[in-house]
MITOR-273352 format. One record per residue (C-alpha): residue number from 1; x negated, y, z negated. Coordinates in steps of 0.02 Angstrom, whole numbers, m for minus. Last residue first. Layout:
! residues N
<marlo num="NUM" east="X" north="Y" up="Z"/>
...
***
This chain:
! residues 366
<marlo num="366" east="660" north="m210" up="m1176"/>
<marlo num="365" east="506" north="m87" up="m1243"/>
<marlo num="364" east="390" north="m241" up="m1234"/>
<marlo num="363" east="451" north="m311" up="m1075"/>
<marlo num="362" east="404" north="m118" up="m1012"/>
<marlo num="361" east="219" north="m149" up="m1109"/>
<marlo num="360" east="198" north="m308" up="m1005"/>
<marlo num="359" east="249" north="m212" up="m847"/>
<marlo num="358" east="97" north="m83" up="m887"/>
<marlo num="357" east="m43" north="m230" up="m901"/>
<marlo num="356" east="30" north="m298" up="m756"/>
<marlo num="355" east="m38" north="m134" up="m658"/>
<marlo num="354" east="m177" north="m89" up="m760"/>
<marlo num="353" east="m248" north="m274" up="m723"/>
<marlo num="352" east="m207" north="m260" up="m539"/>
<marlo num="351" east="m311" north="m88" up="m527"/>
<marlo num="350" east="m348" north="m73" up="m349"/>
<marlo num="349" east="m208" north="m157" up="m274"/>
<marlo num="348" east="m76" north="m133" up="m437"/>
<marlo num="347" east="m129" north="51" up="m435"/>
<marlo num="346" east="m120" north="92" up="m253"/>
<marlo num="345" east="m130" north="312" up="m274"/>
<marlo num="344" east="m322" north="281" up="m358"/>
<marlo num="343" east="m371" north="239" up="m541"/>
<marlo num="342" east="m507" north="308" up="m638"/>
<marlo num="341" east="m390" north="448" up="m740"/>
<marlo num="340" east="m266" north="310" up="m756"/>
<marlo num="339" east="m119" north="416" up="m891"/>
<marlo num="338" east="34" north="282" up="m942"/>
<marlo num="337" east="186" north="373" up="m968"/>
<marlo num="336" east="324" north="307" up="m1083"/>
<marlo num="335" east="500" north="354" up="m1024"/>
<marlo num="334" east="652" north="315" up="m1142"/>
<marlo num="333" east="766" north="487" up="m1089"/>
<marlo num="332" east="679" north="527" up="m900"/>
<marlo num="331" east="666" north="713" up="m890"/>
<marlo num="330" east="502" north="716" up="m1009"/>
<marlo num="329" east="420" north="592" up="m909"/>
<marlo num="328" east="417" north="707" up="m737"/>
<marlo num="327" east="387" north="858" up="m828"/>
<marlo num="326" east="189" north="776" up="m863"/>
<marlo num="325" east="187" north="691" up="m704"/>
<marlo num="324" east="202" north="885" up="m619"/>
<marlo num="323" east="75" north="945" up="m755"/>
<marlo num="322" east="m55" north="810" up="m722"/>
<marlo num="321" east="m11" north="837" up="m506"/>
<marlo num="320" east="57" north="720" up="m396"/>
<marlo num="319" east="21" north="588" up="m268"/>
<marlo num="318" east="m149" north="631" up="m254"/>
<marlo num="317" east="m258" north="690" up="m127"/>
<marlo num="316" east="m232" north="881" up="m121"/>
<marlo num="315" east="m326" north="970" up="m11"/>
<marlo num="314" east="m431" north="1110" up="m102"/>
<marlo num="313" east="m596" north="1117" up="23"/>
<marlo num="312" east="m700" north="1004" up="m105"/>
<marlo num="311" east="m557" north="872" up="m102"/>
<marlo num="310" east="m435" north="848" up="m238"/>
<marlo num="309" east="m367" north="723" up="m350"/>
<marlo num="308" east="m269" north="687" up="m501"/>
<marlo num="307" east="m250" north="523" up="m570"/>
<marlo num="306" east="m158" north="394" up="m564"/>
<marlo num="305" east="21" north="412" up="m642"/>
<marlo num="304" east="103" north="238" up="m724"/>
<marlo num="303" east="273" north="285" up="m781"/>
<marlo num="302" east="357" north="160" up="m886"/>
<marlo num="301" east="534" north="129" up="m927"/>
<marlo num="300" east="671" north="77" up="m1039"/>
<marlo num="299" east="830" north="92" up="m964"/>
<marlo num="298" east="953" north="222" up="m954"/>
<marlo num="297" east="908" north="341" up="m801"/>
<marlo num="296" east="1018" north="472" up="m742"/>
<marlo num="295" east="901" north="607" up="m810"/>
<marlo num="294" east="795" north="565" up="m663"/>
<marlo num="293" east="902" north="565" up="m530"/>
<marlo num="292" east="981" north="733" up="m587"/>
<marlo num="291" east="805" north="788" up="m570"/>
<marlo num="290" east="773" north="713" up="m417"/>
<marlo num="289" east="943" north="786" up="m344"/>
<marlo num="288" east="959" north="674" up="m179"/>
<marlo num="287" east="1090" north="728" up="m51"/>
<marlo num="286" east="973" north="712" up="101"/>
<marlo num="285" east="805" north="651" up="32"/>
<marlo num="284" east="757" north="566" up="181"/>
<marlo num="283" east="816" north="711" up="286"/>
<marlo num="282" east="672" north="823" up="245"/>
<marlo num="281" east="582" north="856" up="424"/>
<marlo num="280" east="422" north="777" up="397"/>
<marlo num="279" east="496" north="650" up="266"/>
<marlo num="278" east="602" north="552" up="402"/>
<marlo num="277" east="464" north="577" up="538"/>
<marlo num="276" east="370" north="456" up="406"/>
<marlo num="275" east="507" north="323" up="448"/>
<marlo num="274" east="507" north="367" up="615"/>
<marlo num="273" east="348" north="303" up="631"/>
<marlo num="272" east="400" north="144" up="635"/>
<marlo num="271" east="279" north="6" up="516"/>
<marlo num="270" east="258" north="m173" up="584"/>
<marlo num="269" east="88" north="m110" up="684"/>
<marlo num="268" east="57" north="m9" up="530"/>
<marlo num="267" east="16" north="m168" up="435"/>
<marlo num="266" east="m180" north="m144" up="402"/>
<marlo num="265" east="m168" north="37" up="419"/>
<marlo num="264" east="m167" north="99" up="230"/>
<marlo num="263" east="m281" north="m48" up="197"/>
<marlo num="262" east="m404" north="5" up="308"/>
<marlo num="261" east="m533" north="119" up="198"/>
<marlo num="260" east="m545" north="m18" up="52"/>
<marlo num="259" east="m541" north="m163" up="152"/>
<marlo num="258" east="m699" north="m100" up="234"/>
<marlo num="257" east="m733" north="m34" up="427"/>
<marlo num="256" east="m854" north="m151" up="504"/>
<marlo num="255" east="m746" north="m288" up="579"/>
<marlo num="254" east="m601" north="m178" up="611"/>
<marlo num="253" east="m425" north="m215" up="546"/>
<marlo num="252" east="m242" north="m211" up="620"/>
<marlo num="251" east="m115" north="m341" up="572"/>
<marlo num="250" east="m76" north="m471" up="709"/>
<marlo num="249" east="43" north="m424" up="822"/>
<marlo num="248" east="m74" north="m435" up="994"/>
<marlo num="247" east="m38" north="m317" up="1122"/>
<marlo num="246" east="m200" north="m285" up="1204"/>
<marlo num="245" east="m173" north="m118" up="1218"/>
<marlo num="244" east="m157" north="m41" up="1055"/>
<marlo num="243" east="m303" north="m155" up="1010"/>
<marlo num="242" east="m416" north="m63" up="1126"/>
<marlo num="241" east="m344" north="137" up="1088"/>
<marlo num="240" east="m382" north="85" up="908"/>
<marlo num="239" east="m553" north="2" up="936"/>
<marlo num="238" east="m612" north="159" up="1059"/>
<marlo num="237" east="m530" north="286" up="926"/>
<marlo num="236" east="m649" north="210" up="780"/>
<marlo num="235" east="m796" north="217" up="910"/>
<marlo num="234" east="m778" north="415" up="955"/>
<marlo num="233" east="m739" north="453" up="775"/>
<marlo num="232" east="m890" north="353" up="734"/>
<marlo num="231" east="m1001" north="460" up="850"/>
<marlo num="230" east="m915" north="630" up="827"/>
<marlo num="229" east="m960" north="626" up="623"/>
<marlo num="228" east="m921" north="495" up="470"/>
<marlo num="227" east="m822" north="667" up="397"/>
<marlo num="226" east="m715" north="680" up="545"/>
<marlo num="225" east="m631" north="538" up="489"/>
<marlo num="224" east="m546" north="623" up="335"/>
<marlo num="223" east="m481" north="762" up="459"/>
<marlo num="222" east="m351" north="657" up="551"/>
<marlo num="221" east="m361" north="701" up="723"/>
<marlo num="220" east="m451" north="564" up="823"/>
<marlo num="219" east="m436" north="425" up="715"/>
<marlo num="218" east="m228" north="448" up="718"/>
<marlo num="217" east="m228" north="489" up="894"/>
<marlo num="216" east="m333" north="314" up="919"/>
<marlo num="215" east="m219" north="219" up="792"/>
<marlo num="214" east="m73" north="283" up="863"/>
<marlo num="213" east="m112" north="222" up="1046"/>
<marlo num="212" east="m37" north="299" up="1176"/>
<marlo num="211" east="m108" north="485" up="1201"/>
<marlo num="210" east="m31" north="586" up="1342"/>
<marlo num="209" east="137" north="590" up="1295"/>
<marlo num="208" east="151" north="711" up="1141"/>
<marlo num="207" east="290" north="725" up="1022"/>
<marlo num="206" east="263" north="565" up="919"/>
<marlo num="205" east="85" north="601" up="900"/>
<marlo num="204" east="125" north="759" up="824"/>
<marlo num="203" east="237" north="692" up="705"/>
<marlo num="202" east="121" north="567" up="654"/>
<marlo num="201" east="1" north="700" up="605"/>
<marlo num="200" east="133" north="802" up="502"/>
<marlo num="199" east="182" north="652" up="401"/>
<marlo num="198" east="m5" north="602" up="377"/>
<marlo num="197" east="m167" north="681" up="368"/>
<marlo num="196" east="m99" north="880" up="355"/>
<marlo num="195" east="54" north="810" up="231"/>
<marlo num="194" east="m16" north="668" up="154"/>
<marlo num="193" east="m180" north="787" up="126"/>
<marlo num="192" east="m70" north="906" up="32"/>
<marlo num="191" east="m106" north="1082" up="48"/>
<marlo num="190" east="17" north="1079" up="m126"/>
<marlo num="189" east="123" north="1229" up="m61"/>
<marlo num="188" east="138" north="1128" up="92"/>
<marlo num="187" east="165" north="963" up="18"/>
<marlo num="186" east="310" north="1057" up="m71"/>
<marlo num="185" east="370" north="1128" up="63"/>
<marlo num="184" east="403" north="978" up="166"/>
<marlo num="183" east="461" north="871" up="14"/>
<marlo num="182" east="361" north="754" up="m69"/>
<marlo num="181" east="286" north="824" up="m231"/>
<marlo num="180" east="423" north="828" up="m342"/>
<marlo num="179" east="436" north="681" up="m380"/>
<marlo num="178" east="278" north="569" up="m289"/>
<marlo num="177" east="300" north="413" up="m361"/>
<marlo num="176" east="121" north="336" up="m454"/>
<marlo num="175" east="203" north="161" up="m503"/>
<marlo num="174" east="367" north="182" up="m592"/>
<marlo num="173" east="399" north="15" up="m699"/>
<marlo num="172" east="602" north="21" up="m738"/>
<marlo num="171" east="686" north="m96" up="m851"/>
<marlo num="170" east="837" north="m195" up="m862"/>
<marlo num="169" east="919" north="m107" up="m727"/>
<marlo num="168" east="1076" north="m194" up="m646"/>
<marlo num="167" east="1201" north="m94" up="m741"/>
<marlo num="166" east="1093" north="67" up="m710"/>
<marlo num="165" east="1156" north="68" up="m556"/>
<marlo num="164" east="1156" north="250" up="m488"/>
<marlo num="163" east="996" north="285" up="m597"/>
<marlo num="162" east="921" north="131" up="m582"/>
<marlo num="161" east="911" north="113" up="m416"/>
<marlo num="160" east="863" north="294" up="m392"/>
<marlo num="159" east="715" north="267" up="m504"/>
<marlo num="158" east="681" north="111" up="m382"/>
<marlo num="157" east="694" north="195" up="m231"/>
<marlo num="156" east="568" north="358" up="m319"/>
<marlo num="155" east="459" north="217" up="m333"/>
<marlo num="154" east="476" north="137" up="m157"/>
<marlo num="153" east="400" north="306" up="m101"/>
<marlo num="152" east="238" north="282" up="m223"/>
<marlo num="151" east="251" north="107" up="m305"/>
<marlo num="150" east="401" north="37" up="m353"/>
<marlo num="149" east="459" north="m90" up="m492"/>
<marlo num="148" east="635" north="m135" up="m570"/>
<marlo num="147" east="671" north="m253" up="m678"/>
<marlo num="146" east="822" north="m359" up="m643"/>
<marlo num="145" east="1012" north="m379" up="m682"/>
<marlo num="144" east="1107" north="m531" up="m602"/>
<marlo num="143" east="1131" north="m613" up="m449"/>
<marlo num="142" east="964" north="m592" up="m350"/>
<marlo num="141" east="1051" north="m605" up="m177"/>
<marlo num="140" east="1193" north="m526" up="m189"/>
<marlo num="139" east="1209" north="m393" up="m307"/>
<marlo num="138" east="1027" north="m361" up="m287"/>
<marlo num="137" east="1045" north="m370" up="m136"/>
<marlo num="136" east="1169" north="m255" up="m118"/>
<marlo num="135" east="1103" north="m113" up="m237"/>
<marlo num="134" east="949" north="m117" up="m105"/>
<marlo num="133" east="1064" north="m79" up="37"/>
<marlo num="132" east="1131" north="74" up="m83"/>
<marlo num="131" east="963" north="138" up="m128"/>
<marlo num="130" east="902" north="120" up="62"/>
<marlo num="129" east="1058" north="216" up="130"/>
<marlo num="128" east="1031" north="374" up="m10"/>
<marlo num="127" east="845" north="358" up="m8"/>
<marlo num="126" east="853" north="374" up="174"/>
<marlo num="125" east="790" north="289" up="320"/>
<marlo num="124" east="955" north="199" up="349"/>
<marlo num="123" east="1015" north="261" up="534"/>
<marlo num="122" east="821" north="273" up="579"/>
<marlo num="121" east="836" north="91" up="591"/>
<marlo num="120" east="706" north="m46" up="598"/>
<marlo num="119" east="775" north="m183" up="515"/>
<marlo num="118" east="654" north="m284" up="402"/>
<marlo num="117" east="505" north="m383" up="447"/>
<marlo num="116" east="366" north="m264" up="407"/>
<marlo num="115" east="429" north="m108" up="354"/>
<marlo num="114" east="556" north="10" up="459"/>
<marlo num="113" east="669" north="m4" up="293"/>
<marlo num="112" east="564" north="m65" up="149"/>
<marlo num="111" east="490" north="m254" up="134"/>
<marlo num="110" east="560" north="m334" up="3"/>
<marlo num="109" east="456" north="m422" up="m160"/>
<marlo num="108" east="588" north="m540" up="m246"/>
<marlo num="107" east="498" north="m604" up="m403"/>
<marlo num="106" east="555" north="m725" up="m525"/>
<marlo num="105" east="450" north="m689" up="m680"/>
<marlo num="104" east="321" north="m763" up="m820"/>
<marlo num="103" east="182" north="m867" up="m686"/>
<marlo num="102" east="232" north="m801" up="m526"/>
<marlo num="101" east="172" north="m615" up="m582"/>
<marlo num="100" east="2" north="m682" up="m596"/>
<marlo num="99" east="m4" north="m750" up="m401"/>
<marlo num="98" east="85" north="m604" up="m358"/>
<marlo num="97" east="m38" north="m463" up="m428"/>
<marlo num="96" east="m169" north="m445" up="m277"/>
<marlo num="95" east="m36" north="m501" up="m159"/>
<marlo num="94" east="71" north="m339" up="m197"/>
<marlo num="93" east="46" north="m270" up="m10"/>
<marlo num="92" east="124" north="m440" up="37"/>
<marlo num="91" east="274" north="m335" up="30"/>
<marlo num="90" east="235" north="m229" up="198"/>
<marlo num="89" east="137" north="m76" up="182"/>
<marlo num="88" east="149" north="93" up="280"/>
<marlo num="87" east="240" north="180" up="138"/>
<marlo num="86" east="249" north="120" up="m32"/>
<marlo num="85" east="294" north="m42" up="m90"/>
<marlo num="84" east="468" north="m102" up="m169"/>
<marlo num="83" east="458" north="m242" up="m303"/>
<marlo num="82" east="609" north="m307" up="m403"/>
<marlo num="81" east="584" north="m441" up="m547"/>
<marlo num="80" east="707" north="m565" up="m596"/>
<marlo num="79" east="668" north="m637" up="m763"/>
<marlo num="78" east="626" north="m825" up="m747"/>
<marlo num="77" east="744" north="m937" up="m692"/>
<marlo num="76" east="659" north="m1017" up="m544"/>
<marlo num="75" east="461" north="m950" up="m603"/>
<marlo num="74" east="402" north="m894" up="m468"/>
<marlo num="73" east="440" north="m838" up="m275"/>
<marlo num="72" east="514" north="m745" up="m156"/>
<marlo num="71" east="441" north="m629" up="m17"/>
<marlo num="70" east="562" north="m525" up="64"/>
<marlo num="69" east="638" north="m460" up="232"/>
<marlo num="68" east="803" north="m362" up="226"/>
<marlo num="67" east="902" north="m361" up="393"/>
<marlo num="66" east="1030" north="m205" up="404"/>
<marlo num="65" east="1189" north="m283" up="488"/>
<marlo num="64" east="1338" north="m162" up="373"/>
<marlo num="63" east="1363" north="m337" up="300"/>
<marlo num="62" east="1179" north="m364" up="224"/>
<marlo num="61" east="1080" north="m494" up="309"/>
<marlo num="60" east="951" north="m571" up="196"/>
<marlo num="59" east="778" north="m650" up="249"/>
<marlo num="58" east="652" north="m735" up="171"/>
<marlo num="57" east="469" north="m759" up="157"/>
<marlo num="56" east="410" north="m905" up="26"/>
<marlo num="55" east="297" north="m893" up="m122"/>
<marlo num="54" east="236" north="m1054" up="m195"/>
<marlo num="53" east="108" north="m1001" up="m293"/>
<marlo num="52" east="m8" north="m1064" up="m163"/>
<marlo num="51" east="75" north="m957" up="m47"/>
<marlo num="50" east="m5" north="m810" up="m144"/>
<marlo num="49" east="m165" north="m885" up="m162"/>
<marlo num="48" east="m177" north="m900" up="39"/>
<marlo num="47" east="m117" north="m705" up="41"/>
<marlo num="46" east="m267" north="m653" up="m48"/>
<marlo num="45" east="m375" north="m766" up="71"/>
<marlo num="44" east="m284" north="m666" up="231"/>
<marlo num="43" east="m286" north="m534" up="153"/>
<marlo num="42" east="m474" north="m505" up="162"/>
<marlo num="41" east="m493" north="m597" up="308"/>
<marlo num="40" east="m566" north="m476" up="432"/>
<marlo num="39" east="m662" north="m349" up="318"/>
<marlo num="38" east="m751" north="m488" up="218"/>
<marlo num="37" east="m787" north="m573" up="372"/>
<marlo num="36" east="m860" north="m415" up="442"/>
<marlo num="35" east="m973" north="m405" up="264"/>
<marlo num="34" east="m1039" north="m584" up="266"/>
<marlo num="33" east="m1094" north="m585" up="462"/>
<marlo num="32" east="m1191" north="m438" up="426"/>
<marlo num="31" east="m1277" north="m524" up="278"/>
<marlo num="30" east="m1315" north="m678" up="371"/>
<marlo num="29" east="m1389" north="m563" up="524"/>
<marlo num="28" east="m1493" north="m454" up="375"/>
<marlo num="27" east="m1543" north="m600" up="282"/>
<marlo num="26" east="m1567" north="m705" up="454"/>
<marlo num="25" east="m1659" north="m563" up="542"/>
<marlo num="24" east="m1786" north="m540" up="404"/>
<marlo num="23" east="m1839" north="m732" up="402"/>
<marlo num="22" east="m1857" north="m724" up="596"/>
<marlo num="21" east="m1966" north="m569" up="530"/>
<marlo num="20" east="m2059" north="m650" up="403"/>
<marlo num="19" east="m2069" north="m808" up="535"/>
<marlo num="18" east="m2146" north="m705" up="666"/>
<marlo num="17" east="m2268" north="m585" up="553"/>
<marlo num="16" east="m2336" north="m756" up="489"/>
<marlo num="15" east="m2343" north="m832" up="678"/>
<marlo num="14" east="m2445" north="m665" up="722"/>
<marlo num="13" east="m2566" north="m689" up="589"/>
<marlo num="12" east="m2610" north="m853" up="653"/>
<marlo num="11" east="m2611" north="m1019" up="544"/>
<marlo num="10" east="m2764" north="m1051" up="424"/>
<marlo num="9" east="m2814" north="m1230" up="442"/>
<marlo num="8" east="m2817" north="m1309" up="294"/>
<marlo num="7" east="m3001" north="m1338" up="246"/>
<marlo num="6" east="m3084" north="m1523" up="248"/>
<marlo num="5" east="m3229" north="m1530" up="135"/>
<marlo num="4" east="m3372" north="m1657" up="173"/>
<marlo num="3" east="m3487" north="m1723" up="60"/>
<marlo num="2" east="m3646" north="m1790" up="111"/>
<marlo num="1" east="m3741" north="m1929" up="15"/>
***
């Protein structure tokens, strides 16, 4: 008796090299597809846990006709807490900690003059007008005494809050404000990269015709790009120049450029620059003494300083300086200041933890 054996039959090389590299192709295709969505909706999904909480976007007209835009939300009659972003943000900036913050406080996070949904008047881009609309609301539409919290520009607002109202300061968190560090000269003397990359930039643009598109001006000069070479430059000012003219008002963001590198842009199309202009040539600190400013303040408060940063050629990249941070704290009577050598300008983005981990220690020192 025969036996026979039946053998699989061996399938071509070439189909093996086609399906390892259709199975290439999907990894790397998948993968792709991963990271742009990642860079589209980023905050979009952060903002979805937001409204979750139950945060709602409101408006407040103050008598003098300034409209104040804000997000609202948490617990009903919690503690009131203030937030006021930096520059080029909106208040949805904070959605990283909101969602937490809704759970022990009753926040009211406003977008700054020429911000997001509020009025868009050079009249009030000051620390002087902003400081006094800002003592309004919370007169009027918060009712009581708050905490205060700022990061960067909105910082020094707060400090000035509670300096010329200290009757409506329970506490004050100071998130990375530039004292001493934001004035013409003083970027200057600093070789300041928010000086070269920014104010001065935008000043520029606004004084020139031929360019239309901020976003392509702003990828086309701004030294930090011309590190990913000609070719990206070239294709980052293509994008801007595009969405400039399309005219769509959704937020700006580019499929292959990360969260990380875009945030600063992601709301400029509700941001005016004349609200930098205001810094290039001095006037928002018309009539402010930062030192007298700082004194002034009663309340408890915490200064969170990131830390300091240069580039190889000297430029400055921080807000300010150890020693500047240092003399900072020692004006303000009941100041406690909280050192994050790993953290970057955005605390309470990048380092949310840090960030609520500092306002716990101000309810502590309340």
């Amino acid at each position: 008796m025969s036996t026979i054996i039946l053998k699989p039959s061996k399938r071509p090389v070439w189909k093996k090299i086609l399906i390892a590299v259709l199975i290439i192709a999907l990894i790397v295709g998948g993968s792709i597809g991963l990271y742009a969505y990642d860079n589209l909706s980023w905050q979009t999904r952060l903002m979805d846990h937001v409204w979750q909480a139950g945060f709602v976007e409101k408006q407040a007209t103050l008598p003098n006709g300034t409209v104040l835009a804000y997000g609202e939300g948490g617990v009903p009659d919690g503690v009131p807490l203030f937030l006021i972003h930096g520059q080029q943000v909106a208040w949805e900036d904070y959605s990283r900690v909101l969602p937490q913050l809704a759970q022990s406080y009753h926040i009211y996070a406003v977008d700054c003059h020429g911000h997001g949904n509020s009025s868009h008047d050079p009249a009030r881009y000051s620390c002087s007008a902003m400081t006094e609309d800002f003592i309004w609301f919370i007169q009027n539409v918060i009712g009581k005494p708050c905490l205060l919290s700022g990061h960067s520009s909105g910082g020094v607002l707060a400090t000035n809050i509670a300096a010329t109202a200290p009757e409506y300061a329970l506490g004050l968190l100071i998130e990375d404000a530039p004292f001493h560090c934001f004035r013409p000269e003083e970027m200057k003397a600093n070789n300041a990269f928010v000086w070269s990359d920014g104010f001065l930039l935008s000043h520029n643009f606004l004084n020139q015709s031929e360019e239309k598109s901020y976003y392509a001006y702003y990828f086309e000069n701004a030294s930090i790009w011309k590190l990913f070479g000609e070719g990206m430059v070239k294709k980052l000012a293509d994008d801007g120049r595009a969405y400039t003219a399309s005219g769509v008002d959704a937020p700006f963001s580019l499929w292959y450029m990360p969260a990380s590198m875009m945030n600063s842009l992601y709301y400029n199309n509700r941001y005016d620059l004349l609200f930098g202009e205001a810094f290039y040539d001095d006037s928002w600190f018309s009539g402010l003494n930062e030192d007298a400013m700082l004194q002034a303040v009663q309340c408890p408060t915490v200064y969170l300083h990131a830390k300091e940063s240069h580039m190889m050629d000297g430029v400055m990249t921080c807000a300010t300086s150890d020693e500047t941070a240092r003399q900072v704290s020692l004006l303000i009577p009941k100041c406690t200041k909280v050192e994050l050598p790993y953290s970057d300008h955005d605390i309470h983005y990048v380092h949310p933890k840090d960030f609520l981990d500092g306002l716990e220690q101000l309810n502590q020192l309340i």
